[in-house]
C-alpha positions as CSV (number, residue, x, y, z in Angstrom):
1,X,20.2,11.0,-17.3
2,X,20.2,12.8,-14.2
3,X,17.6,15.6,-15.1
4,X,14.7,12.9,-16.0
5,X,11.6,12.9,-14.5
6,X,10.8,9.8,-13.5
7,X,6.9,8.9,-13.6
8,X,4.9,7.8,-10.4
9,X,1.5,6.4,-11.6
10,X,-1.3,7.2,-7.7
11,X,-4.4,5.6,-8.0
12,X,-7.4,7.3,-7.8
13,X,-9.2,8.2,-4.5
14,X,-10.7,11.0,-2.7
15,X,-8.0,11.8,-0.6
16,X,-5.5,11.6,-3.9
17,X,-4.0,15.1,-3.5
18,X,-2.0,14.2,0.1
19,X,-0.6,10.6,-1.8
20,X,0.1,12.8,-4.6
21,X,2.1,15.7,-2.9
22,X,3.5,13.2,-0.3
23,X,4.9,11.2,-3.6
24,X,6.4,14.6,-5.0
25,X,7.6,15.9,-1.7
26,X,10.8,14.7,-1.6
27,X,12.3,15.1,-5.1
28,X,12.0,17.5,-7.6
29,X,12.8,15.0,-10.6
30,X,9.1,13.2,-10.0
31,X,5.7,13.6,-12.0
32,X,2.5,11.8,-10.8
33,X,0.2,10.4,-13.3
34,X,-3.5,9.9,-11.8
35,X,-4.8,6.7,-12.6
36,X,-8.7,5.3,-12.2
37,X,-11.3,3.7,-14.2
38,X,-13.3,7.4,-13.7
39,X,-10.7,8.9,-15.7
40,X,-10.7,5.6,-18.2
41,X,-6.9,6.3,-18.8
42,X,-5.7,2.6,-17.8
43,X,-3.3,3.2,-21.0
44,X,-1.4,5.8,-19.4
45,X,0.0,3.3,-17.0
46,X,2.5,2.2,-20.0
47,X,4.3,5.9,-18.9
48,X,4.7,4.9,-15.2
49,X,8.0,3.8,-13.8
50,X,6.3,2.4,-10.4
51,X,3.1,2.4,-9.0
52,X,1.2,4.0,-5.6
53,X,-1.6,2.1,-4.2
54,X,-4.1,4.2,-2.4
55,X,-6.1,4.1,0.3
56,X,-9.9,4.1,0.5
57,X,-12.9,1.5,0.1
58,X,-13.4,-2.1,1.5
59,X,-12.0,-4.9,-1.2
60,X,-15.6,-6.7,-2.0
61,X,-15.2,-9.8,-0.2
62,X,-16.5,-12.0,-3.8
63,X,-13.1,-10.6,-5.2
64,X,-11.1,-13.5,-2.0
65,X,-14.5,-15.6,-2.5
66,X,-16.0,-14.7,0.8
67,X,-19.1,-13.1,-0.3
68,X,-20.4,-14.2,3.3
69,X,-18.5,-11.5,4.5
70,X,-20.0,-8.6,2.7
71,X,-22.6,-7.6,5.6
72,X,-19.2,-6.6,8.1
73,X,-17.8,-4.2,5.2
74,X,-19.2,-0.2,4.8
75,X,-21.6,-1.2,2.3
76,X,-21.7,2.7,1.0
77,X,-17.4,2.3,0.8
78,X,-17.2,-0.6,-1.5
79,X,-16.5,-0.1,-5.3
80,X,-16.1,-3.1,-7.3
81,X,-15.0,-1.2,-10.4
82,X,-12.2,0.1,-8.6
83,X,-11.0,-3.4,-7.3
84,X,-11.1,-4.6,-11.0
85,X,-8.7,-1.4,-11.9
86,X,-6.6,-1.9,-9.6
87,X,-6.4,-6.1,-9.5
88,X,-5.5,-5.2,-13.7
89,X,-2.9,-2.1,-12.6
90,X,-0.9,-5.0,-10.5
91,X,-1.5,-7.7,-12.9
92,X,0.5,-5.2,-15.4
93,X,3.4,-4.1,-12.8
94,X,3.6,-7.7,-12.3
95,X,4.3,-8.8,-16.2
96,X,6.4,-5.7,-16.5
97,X,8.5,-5.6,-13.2
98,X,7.4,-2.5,-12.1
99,X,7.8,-1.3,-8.5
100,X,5.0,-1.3,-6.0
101,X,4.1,0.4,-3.0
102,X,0.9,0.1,-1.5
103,X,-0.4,2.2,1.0
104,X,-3.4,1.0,3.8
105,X,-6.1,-0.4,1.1
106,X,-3.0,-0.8,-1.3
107,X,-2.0,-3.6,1.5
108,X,-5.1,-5.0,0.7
109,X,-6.1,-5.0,-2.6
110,X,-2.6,-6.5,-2.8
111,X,-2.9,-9.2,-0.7
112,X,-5.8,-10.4,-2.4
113,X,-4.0,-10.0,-6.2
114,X,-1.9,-12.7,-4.6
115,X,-4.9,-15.2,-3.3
116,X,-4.8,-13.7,0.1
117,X,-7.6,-13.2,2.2
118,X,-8.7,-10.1,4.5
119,X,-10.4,-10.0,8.0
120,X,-13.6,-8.0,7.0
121,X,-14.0,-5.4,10.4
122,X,-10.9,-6.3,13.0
123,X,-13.1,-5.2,16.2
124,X,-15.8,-8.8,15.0
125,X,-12.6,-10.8,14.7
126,X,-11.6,-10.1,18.2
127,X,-8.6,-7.9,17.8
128,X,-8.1,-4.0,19.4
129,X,-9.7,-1.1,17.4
130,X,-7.4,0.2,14.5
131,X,-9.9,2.7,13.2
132,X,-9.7,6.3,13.2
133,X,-10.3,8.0,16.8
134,X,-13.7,9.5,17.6
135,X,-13.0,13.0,16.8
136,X,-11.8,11.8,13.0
137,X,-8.0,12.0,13.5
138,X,-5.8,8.8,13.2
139,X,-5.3,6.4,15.7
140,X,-1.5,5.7,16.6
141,X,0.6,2.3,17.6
142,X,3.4,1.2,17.9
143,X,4.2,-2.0,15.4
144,X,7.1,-4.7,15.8
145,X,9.4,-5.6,12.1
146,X,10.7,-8.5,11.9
147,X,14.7,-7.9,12.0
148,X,15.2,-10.2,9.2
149,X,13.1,-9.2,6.6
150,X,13.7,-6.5,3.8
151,X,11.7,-3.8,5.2
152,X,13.6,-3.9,8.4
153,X,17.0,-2.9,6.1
154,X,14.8,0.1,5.1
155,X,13.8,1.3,7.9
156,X,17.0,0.4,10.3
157,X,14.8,-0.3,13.5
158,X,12.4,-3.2,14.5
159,X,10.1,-1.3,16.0
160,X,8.3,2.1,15.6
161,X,4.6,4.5,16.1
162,X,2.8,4.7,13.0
163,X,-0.6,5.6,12.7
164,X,-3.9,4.0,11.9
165,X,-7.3,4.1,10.4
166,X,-8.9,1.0,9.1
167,X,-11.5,-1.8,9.9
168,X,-9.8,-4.3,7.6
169,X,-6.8,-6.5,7.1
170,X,-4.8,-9.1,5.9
171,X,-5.9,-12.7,7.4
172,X,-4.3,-15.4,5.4
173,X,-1.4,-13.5,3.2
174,X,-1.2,-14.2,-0.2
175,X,1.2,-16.7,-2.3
176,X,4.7,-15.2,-2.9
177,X,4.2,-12.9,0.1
178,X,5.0,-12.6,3.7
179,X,4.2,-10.2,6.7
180,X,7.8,-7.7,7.5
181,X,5.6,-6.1,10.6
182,X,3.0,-6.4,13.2
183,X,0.6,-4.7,15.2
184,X,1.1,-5.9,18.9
185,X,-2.0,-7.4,18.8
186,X,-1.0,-9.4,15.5
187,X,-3.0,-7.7,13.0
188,X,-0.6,-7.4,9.6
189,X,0.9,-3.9,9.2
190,X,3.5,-4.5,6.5
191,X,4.2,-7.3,3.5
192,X,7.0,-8.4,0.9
193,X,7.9,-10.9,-1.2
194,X,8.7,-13.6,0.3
195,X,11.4,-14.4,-2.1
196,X,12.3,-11.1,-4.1
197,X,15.5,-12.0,-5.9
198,X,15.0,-11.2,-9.4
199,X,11.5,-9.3,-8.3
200,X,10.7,-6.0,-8.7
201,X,10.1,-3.8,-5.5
202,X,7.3,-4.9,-3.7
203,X,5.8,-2.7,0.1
204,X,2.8,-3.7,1.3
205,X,2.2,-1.2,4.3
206,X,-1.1,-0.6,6.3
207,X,-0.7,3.0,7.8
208,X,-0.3,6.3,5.7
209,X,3.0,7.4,5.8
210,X,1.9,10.2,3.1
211,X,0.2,11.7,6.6
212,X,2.5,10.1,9.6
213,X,2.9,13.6,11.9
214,X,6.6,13.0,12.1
215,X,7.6,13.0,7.9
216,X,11.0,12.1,8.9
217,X,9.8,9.4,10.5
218,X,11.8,6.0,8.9
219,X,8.0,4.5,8.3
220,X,7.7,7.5,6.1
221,X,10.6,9.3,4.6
222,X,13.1,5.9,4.6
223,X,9.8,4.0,3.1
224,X,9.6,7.2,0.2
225,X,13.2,7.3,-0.4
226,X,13.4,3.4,-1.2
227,X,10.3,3.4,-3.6
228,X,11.9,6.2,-5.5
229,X,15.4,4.4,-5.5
230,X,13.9,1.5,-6.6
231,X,12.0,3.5,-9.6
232,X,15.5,5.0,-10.6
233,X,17.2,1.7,-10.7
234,X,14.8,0.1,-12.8
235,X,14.5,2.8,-15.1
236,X,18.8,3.6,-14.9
237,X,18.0,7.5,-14.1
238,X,20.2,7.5,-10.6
């Protein structure tokens, strides 16, 4: 059992190849398994032994019925088709107990699988700017874990600098779920389950720790190693 592959399923986006290589960097006994609607392979999720949640476009504001809130997304970032994949993809690690990490949009999407809600453009709702710096590189902050939640086992600290670059977040958190971490200036950077006995693995996270500067960083490699852990245990290839 110890020379398996074990099979990481990355959604679809256009910066796939850093989630991908990010995913593979840290063991040699994982394969990646692109999954979108464009590729109209949503079968080949039945291979996948846990599940990575890009990054990327705005969740359409119908999908937490808020239509109202459509004119504060990027209207040329939205794609409803991928929301639909993607609501399905957890909808299916749900029934099947299949471990989740979500990654920035992945935070979202998930939140609102779970009946959440999102803040459609942070800066309108009154909170610091946690969008990408004006010369295109990320943003950085520091965010506050709550010491008694899951995430802070993982990680080991309650407090860290992880970087940024998005105009949307979680506002009310879905059912099942509860925020592990904060910005300083409240905005949601983590999620769990709020009761995960019996649950499959389950990260929410808002930054990119596929493209944190410090990879050893415990909001990236600790965050990696526990995903993959999880993946092995479910499967029994540890």
């Amino acid at each position: 059992m110890m020379n398996e592959k074990i099979i990481i399923g990355v959604t679809d986006c256009s910066k796939f190849d850093i989630y991908r290589d990010w995913v593979l960097s840290y063991n040699e006994q994982v394969e990646v398994i692109q999954l979108g609607y464009k590729l109209h392979n949503f079968e080949d999720i039945k291979k996948c032994q846990g599940i990575v949640l890009t990054g990327g476009e705005d969740v359409h504001p119908r999908f937490y019925q808020m239509p109202e809130y459509y004119p504060y997304c990027y209207e040329d970032d939205i794609d409803e088709h991928r929301d639909e994949f993607e609501f399905k993809v957890l909808d299916y690690t749900e029934k099947n107990s299949i471990p989740v990490l979500g990654i920035c949009r992945g935070i979202q999407v998930g939140n609102v699988f779970f009946g959440g809600t999102l803040i459609p453009d942070i800066p309108t709702w009154g909170r610091f700017n946690h969008a990408k710096m004006p010369n295109n590189t990320d943003r950085y902050h520091e965010i506050i874990v709550n010491p008694s939640s899951w995430l802070s086992q993982i990680v080991n600290t309650d407090k860290g600098l992880v970087n940024s670059n998005h105009h949307q977040s979680t506002d009310r958190i879905g059912k099942e779920l509860v925020a592990s971490a904060l910005s300083p200036d409240g905005v949601v950077e983590a999620m769990e389950r709020l009761h995960p006995e019996g649950k499959s693995f389950l990260c929410l996270v808002q930054w990119h720790p596929e493209r944190l500067k410090d990879q050893q960083s415990p909001f990236s490699k600790n965050i990696h190693e526990a995903f993959i852990h999880a993946v092995k245990i479910n499967t029994g290839k540890f």
